[in-house]
N, CA, C and O atoms as CSV, one atom per row, in Angstrom:
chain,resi,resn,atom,element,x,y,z
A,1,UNK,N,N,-58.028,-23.844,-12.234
A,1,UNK,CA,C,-57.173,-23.635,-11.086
A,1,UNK,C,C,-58.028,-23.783,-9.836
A,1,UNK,O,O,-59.063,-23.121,-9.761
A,2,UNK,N,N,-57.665,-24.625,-8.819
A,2,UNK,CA,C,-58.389,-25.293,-7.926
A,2,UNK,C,C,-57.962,-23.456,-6.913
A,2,UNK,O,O,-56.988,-22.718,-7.063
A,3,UNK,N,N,-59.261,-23.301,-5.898
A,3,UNK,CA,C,-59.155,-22.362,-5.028
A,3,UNK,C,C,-57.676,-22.311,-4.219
A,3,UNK,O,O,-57.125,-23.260,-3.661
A,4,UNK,N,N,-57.306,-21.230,-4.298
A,4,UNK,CA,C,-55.778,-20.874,-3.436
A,4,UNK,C,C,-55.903,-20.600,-2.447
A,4,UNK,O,O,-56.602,-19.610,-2.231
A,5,UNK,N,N,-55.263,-21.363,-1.247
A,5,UNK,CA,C,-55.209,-20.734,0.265
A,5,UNK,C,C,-53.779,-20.872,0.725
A,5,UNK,O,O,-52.996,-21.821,0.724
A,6,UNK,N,N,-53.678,-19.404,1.186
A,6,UNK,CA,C,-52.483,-19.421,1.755
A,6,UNK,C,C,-52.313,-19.994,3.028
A,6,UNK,O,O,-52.888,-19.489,3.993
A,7,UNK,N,N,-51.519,-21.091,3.167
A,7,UNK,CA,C,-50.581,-21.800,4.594
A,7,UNK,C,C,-49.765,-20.867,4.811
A,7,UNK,O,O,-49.129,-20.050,4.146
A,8,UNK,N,N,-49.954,-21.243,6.261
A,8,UNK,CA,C,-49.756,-20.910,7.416
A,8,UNK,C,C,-48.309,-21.403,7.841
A,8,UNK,O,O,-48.527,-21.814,8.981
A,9,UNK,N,N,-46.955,-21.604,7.593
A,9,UNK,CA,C,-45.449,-22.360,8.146
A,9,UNK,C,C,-46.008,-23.410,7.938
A,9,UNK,O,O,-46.013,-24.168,8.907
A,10,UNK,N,N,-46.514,-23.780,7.001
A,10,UNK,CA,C,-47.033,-24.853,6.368
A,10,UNK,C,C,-46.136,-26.287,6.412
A,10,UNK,O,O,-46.961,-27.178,6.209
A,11,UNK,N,N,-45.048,-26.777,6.558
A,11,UNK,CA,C,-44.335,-27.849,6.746
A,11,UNK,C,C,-43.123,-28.117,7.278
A,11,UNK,O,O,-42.308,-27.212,7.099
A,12,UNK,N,N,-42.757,-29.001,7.835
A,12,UNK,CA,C,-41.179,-29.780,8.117
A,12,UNK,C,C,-40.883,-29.456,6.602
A,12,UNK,O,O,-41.685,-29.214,5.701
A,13,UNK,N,N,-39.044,-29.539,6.565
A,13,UNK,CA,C,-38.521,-30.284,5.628
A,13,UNK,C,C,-38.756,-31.340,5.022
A,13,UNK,O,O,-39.190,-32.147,5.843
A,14,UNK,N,N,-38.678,-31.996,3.510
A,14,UNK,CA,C,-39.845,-32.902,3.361
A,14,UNK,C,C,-38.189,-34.124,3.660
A,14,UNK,O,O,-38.527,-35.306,3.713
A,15,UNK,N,N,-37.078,-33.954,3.781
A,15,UNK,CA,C,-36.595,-34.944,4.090
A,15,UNK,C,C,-36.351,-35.087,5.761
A,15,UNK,O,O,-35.516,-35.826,6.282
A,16,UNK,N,N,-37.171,-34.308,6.372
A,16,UNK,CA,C,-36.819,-34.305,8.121
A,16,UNK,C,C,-38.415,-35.415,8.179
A,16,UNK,O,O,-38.565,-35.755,9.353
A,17,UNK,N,N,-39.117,-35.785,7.620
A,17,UNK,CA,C,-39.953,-36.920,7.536
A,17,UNK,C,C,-41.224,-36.825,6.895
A,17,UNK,O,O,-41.462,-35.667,6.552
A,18,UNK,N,N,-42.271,-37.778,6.569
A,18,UNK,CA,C,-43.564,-37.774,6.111
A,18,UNK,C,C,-44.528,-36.435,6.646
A,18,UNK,O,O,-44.970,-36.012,7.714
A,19,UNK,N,N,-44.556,-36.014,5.014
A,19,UNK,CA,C,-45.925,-34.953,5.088
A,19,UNK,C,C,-47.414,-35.531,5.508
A,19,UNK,O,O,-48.104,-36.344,4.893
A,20,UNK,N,N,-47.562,-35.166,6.181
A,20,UNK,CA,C,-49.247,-35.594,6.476
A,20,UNK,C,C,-49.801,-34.824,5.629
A,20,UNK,O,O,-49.269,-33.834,5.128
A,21,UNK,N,N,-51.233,-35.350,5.351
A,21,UNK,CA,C,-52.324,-35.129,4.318
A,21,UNK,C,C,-52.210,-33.337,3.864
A,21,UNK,O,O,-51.705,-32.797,2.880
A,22,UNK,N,N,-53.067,-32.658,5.311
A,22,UNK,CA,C,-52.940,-31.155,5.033
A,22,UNK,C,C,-51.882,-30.690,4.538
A,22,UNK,O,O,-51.922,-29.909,3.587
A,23,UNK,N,N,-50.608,-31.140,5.169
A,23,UNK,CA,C,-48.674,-30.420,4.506
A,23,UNK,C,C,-49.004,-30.570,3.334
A,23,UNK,O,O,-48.966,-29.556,2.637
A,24,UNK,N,N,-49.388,-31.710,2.772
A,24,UNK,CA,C,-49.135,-32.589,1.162
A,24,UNK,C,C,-50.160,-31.465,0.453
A,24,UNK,O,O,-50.142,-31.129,-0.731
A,25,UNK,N,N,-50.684,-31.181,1.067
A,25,UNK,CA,C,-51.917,-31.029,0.105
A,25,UNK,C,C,-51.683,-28.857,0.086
A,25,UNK,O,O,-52.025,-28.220,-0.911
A,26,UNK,N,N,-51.155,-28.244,1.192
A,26,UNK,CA,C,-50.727,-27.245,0.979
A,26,UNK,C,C,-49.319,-26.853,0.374
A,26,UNK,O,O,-48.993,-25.691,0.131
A,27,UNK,N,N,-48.644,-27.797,0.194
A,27,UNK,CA,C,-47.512,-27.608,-0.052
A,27,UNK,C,C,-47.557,-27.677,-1.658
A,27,UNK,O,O,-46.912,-26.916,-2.380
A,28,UNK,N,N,-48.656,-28.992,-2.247
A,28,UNK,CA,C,-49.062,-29.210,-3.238
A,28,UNK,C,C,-49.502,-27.642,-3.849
A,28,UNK,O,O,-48.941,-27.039,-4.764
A,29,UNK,N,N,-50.565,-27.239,-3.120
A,29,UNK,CA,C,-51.430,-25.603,-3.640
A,29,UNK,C,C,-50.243,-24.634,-3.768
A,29,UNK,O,O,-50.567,-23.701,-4.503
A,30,UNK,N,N,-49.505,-24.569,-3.501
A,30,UNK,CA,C,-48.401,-23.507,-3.960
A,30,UNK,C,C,-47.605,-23.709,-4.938
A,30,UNK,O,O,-47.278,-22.935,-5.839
A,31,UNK,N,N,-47.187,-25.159,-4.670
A,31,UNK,CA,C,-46.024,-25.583,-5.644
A,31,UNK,C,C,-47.075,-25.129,-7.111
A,31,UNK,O,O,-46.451,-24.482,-7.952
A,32,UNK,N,N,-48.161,-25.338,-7.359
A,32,UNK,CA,C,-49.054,-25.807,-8.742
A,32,UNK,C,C,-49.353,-23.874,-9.044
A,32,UNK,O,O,-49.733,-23.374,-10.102
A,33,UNK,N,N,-49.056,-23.205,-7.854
A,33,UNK,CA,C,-49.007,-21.571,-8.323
A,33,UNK,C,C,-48.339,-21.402,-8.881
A,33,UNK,O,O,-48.582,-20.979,-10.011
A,34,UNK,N,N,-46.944,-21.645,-8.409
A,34,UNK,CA,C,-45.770,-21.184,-8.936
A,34,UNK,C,C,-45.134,-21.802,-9.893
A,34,UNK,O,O,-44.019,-21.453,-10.281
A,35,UNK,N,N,-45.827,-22.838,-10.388
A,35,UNK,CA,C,-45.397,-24.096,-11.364
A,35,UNK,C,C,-46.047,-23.459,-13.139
A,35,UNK,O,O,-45.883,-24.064,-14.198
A,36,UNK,N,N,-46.698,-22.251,-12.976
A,36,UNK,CA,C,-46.765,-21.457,-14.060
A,36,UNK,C,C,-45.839,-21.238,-14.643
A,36,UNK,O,O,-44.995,-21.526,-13.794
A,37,UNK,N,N,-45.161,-20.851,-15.707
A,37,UNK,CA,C,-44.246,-20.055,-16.306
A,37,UNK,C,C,-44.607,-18.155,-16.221
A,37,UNK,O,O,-43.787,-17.263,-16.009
A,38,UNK,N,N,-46.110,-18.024,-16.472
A,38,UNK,CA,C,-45.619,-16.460,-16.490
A,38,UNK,C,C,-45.962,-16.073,-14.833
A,38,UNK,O,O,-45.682,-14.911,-14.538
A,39,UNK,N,N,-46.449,-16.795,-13.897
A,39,UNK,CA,C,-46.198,-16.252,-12.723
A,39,UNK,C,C,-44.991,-16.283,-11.947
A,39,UNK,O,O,-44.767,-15.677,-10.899
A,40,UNK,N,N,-44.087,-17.216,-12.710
A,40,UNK,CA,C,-42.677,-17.528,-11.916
A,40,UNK,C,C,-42.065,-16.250,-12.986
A,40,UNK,O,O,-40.855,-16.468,-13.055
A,41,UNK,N,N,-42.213,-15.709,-13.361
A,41,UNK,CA,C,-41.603,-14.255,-14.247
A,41,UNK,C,C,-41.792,-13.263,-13.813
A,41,UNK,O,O,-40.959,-12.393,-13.559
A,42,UNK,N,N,-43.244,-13.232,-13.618
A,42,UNK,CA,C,-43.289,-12.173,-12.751
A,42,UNK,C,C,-43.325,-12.164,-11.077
A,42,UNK,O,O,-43.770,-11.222,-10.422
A,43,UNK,N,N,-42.875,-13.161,-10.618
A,43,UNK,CA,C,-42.188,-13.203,-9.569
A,43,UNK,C,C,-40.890,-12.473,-9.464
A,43,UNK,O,O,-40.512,-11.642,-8.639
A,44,UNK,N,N,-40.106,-13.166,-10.854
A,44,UNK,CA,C,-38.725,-12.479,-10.481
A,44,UNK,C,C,-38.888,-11.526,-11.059
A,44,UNK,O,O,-37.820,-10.915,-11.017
A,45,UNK,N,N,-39.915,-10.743,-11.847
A,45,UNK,CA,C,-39.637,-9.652,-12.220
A,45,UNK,C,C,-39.621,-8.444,-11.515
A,45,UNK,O,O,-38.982,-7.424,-11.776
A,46,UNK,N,N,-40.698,-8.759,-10.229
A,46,UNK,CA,C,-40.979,-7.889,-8.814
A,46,UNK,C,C,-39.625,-8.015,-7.934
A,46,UNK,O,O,-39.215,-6.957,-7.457
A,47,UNK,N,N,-39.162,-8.752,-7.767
A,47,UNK,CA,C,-38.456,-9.443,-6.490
A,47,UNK,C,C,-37.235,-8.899,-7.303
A,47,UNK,O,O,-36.647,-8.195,-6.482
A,48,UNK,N,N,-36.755,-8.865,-8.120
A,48,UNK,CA,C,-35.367,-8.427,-8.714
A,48,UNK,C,C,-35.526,-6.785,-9.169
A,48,UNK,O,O,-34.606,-6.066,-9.561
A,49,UNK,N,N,-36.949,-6.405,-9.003
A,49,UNK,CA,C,-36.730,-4.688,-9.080
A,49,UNK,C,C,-35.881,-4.120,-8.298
A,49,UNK,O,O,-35.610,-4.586,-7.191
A,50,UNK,N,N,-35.323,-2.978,-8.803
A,50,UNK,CA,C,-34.554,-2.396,-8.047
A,50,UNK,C,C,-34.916,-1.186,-6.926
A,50,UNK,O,O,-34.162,-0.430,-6.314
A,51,UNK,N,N,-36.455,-1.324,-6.914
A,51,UNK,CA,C,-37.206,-0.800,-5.452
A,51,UNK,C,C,-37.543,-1.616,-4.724
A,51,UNK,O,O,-38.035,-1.356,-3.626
A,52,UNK,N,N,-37.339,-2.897,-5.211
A,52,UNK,CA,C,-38.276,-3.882,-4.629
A,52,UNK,C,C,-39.798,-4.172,-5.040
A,52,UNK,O,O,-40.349,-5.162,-4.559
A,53,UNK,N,N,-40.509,-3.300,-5.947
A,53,UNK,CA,C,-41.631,-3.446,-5.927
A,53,UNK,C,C,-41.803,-3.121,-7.575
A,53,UNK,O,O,-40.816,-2.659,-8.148
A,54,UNK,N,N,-42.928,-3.332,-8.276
A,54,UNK,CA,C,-43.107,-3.181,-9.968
A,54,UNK,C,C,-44.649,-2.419,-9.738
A,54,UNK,O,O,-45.429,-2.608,-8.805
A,55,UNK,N,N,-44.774,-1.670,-10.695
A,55,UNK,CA,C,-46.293,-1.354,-11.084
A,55,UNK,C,C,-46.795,-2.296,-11.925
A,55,UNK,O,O,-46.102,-2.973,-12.684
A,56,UNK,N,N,-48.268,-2.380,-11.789
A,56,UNK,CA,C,-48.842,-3.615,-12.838
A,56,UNK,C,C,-48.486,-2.697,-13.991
A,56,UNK,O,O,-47.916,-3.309,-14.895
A,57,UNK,N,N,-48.655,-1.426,-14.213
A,57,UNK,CA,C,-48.614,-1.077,-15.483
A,57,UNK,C,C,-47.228,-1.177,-16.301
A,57,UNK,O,O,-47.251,-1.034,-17.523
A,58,UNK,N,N,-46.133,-1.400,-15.681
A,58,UNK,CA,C,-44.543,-1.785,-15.956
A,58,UNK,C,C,-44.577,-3.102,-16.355
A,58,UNK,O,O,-43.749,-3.352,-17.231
A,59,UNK,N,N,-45.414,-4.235,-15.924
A,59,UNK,CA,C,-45.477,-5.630,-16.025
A,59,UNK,C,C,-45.590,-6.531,-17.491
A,59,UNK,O,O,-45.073,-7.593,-17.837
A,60,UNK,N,N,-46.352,-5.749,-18.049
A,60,UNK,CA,C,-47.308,-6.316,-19.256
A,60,UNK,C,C,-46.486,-6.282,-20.183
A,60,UNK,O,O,-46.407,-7.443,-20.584
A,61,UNK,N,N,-45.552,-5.385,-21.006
A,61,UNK,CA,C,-44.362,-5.379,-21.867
A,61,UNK,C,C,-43.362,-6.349,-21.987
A,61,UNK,O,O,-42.998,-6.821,-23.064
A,62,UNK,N,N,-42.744,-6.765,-20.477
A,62,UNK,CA,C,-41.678,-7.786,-19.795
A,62,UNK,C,C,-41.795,-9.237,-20.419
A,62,UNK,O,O,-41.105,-10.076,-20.998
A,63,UNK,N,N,-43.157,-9.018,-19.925
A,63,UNK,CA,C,-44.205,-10.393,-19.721
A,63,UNK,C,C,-45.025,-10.808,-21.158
A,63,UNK,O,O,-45.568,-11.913,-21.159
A,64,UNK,N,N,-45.113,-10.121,-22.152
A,64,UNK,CA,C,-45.453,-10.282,-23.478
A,64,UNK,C,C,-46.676,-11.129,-23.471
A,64,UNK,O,O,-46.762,-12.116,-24.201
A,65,UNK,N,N,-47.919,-10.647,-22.407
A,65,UNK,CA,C,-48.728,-11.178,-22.429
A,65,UNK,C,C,-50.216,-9.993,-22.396
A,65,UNK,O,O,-49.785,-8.850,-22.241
A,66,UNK,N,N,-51.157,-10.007,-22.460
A,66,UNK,CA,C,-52.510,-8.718,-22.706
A,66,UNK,C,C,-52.062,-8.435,-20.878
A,66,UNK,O,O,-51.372,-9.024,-20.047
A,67,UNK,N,N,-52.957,-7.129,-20.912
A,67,UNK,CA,C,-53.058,-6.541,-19.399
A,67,UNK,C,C,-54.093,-7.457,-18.771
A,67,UNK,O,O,-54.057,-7.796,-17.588
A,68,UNK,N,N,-54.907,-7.787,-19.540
A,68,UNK,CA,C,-56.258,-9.253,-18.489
A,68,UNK,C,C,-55.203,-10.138,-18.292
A,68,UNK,O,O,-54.920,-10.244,-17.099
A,69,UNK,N,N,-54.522,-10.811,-19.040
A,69,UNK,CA,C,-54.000,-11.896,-18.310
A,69,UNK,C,C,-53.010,-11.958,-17.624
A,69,UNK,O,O,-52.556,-13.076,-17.384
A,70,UNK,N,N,-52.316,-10.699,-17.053
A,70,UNK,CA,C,-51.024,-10.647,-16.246
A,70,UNK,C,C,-51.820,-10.075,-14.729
A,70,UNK,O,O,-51.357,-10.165,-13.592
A,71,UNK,N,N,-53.362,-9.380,-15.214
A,71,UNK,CA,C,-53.777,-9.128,-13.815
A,71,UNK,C,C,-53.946,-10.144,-13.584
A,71,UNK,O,O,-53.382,-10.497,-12.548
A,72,UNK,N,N,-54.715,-11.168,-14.268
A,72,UNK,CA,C,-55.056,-12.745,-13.369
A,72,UNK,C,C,-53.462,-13.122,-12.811
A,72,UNK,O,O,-53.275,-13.035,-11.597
A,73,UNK,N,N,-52.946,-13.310,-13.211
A,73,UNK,CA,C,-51.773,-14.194,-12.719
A,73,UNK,C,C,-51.208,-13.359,-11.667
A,73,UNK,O,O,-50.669,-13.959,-10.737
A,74,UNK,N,N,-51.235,-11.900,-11.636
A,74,UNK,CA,C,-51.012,-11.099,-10.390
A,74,UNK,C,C,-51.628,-11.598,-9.098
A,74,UNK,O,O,-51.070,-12.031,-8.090
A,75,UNK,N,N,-53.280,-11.386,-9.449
A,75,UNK,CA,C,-54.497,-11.960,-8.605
A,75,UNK,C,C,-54.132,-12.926,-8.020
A,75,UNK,O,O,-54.069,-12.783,-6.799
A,76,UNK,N,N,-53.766,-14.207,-8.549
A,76,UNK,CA,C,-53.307,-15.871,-8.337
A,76,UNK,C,C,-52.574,-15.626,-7.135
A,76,UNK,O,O,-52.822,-15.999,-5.989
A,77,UNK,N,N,-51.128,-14.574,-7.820
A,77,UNK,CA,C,-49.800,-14.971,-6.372
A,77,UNK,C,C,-50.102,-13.672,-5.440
A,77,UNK,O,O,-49.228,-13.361,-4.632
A,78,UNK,N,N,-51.058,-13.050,-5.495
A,78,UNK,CA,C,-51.782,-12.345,-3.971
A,78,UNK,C,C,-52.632,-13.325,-3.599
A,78,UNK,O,O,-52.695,-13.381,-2.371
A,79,UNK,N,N,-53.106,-13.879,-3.978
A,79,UNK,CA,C,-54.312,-15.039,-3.739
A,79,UNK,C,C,-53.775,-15.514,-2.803
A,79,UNK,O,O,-54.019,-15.344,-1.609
A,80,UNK,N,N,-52.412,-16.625,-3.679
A,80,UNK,CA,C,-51.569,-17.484,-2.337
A,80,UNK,C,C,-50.549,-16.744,-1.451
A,80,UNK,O,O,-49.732,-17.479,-0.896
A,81,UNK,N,N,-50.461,-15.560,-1.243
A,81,UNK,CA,C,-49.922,-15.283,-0.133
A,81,UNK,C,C,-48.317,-14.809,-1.104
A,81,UNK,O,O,-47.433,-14.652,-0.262
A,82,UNK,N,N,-47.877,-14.612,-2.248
A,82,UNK,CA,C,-46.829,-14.788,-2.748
A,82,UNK,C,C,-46.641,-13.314,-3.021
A,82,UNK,O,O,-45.514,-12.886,-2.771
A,83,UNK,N,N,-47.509,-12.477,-3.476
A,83,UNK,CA,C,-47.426,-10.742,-3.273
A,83,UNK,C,C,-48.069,-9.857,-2.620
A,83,UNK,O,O,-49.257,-9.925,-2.934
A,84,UNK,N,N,-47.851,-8.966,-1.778
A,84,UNK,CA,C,-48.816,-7.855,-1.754
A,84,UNK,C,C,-49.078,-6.562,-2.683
A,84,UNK,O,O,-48.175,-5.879,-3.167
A,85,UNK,N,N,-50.386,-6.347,-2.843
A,85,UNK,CA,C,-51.004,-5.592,-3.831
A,85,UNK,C,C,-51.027,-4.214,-2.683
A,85,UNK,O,O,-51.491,-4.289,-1.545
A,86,UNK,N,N,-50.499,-3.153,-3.212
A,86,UNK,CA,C,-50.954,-1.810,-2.592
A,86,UNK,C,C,-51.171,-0.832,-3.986
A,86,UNK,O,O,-50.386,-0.666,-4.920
A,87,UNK,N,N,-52.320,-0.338,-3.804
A,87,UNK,CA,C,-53.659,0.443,-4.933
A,87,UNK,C,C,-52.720,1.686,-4.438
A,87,UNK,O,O,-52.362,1.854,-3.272
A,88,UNK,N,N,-52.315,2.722,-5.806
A,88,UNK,CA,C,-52.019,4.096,-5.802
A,88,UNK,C,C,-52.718,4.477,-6.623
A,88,UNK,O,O,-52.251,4.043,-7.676
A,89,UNK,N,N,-53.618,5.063,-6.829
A,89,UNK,CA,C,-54.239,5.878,-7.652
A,89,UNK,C,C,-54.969,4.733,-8.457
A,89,UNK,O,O,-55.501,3.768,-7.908
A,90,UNK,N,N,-54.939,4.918,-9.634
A,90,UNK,CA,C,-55.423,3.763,-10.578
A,90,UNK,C,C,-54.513,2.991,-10.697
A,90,UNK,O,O,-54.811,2.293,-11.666
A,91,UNK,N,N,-53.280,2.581,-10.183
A,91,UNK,CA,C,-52.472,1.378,-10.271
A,91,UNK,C,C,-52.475,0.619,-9.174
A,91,UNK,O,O,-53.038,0.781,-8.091
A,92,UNK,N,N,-51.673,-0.362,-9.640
A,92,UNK,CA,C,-51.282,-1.541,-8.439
A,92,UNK,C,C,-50.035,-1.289,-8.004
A,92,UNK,O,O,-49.456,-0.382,-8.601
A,93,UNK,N,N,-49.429,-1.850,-7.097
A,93,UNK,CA,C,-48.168,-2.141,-7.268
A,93,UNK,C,C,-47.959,-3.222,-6.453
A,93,UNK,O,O,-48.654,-3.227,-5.437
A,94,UNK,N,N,-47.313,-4.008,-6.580
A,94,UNK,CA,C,-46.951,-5.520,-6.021
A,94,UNK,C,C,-45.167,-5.631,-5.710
A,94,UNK,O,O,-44.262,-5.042,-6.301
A,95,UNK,N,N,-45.096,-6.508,-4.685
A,95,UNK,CA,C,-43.732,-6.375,-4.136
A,95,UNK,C,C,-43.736,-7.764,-3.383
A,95,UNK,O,O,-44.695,-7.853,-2.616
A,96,UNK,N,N,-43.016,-8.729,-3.402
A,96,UNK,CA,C,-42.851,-9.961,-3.084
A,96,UNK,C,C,-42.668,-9.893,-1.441
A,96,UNK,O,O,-42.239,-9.017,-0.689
A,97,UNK,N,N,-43.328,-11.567,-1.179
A,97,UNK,CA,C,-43.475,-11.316,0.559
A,97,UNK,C,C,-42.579,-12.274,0.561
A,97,UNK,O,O,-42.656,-13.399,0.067
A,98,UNK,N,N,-41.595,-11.697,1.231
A,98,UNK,CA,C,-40.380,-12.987,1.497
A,98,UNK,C,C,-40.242,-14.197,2.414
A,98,UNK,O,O,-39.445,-15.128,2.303
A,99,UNK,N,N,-41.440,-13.945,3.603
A,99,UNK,CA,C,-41.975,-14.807,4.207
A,99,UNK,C,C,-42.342,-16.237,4.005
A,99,UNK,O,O,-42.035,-17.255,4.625
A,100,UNK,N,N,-43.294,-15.959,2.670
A,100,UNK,CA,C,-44.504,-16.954,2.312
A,100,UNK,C,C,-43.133,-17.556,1.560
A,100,UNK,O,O,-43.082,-18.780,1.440
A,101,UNK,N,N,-41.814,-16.605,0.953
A,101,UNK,CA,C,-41.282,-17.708,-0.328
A,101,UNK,C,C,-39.866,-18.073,0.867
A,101,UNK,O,O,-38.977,-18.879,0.590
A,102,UNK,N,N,-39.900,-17.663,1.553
A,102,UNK,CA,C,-38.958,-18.641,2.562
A,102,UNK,C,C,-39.371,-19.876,2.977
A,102,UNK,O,O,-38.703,-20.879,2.723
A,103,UNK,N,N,-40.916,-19.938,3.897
A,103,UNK,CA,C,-41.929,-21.066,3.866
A,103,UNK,C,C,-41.487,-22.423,2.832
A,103,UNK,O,O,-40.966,-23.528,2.989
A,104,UNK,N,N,-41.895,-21.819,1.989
A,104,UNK,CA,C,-41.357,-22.906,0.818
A,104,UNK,C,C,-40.060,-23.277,0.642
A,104,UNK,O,O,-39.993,-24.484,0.874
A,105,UNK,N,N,-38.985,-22.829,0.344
A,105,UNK,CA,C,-37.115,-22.679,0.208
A,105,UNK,C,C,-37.204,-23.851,1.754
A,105,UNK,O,O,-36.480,-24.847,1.768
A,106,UNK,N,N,-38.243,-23.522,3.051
A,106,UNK,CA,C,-37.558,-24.260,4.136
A,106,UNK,C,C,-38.219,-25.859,3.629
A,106,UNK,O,O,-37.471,-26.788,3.324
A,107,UNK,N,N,-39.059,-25.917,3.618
A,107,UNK,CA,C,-39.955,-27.264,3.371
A,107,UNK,C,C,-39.300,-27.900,2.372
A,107,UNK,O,O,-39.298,-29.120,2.207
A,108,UNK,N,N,-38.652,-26.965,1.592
A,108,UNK,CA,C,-38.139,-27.954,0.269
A,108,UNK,C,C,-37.010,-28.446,0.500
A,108,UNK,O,O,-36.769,-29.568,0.053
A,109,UNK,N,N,-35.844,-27.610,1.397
A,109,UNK,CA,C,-34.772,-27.675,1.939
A,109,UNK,C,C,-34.393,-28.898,2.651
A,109,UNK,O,O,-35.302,-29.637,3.030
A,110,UNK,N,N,-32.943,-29.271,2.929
A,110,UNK,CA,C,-32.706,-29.860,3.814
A,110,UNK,C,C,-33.410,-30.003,5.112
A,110,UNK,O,O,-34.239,-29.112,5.299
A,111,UNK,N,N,-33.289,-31.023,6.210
A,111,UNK,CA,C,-33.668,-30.831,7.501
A,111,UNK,C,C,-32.576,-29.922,8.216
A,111,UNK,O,O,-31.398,-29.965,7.864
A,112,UNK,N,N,-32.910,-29.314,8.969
A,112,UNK,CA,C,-31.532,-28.764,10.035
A,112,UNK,C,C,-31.485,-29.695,10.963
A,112,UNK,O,O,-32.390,-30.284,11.554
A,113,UNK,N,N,-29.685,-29.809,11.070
A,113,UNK,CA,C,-29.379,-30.540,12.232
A,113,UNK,C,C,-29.334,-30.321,13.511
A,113,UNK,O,O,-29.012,-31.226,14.281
């Protein structure tokens, strides 16, 4: 997995005209995050809680994967800007930034007229 950086309102609509290099190439680094299967799960598995937010320790059962490899994939979508991590005690808890996944929904979207 090539280094993750989170963009910044990272693009136009890709049908309001040509991505230049940087768009292509950040728009690329997210799409290839979320193009996982168990990070797009536990995306919706945070984002469809009914606090809004999951403990890592709630995660790992859902997700039918070891506790190392659901922290990496946690790690990944804080990496790109896709969760925030707030530490309670010895847990995590993560809660989707609706920002960073609007960003994307707009770029992918139509142009506005």
């Amino acid at each position: 997995m090539p280094n993750v950086q989170v963009f910044e309102g990272c693009c136009t609509p890709l049908t309001a005209g040509a991505l230049d290099e940087p768009e292509a190439v950040a728009l690329a680094d997210a799409l290839r995050v979320l193009a996982d299967p168990a990070r797009l799960r536990l995306m919706s598995l945070i984002a469809s809680a009914d606090s809004g937010e999951a403990c890592a320790c709630d995660l790992v059962a859902p997700l039918g994967r070891s506790q190392p490899t659901v922290s990496h994939h946690l790690s990944v979508l804080v990496d790109a800007g896709f969760l925030h991590r707030e530490k309670r005690g010895k847990w995590a808890w993560y809660r989707a930034v609706p920002e960073r996944i609007e960003l994307l929904r707009a770029a992918l979207g139509p142009a506005q007229q």
